[in-house]
N, C-alpha and C positions, 0 to 999 in steps of 0.2 A: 462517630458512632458506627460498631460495628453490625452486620447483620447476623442475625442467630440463625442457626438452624429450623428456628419453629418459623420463621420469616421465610427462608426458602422454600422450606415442604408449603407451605401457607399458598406461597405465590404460585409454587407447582401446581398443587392439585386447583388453583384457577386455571391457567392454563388447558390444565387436562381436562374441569370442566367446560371452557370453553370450546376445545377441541374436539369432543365428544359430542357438545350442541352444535358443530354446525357441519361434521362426517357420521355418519348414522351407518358408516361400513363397519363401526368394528375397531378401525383402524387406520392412523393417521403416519405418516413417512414425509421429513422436512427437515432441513438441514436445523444446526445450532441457531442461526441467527430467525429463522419460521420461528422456530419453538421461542425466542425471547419477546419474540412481535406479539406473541399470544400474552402476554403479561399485564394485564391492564394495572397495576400497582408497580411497575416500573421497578421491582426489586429486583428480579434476574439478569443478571451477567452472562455470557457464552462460557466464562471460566469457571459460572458458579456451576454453569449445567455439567460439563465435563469434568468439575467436583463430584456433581450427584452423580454422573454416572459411573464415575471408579466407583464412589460405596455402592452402589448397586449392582456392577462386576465382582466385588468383594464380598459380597452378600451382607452387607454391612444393613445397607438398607434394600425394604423391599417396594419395591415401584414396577407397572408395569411399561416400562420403559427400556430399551435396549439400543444399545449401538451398532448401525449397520455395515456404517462406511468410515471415511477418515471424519465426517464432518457429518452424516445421515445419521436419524435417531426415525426408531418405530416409536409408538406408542398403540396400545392395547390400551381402546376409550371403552369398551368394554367393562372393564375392571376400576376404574379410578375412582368411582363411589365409596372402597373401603377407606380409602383414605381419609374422607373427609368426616367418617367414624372416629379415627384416632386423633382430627384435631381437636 
């Protein structure tokens, strides 16, 4: 069975609300494998992340999410409430 896309953003914005309940800066900085540890449904991959974030470099999708380093991701915990709108 494959995973969908509504599976990934799903697991994302746990993630993001996790990350957000427990840095109250704003803003959270952690390599690929930080951000899968945050997963509690066990669905994220490091290669699914570095999927989402080419569409996110593409403007495909929008996340507040970016890549800093070869392996370092921001996240703006700020903003990840709208997402959980669109699921």
């Amino acid at each position: 069975m494959r995973t969908t896309y509504r599976q990934i953003l799903s697991a994302t914005h746990g993630v993001l609300d996790r990350i957000s309940s427990h840095y109250r800066t704003g803003r959270w900085v952690g390599t690929f494998d930080d951000f899968v540890t945050y997963d509690n449904s066990q669905t994220l991959t490091v290669n699914m992340v570095k999927e989402l974030l080419s569409c996110i470099e593409q403007g495909e999708v929008d996340l507040p999410i970016s890549l800093v380093g070869g392996d370092t991701i921001y996240v703006d915990t700020d903003v990840y409430g709208w997402l959980g709108d669109k699921l």
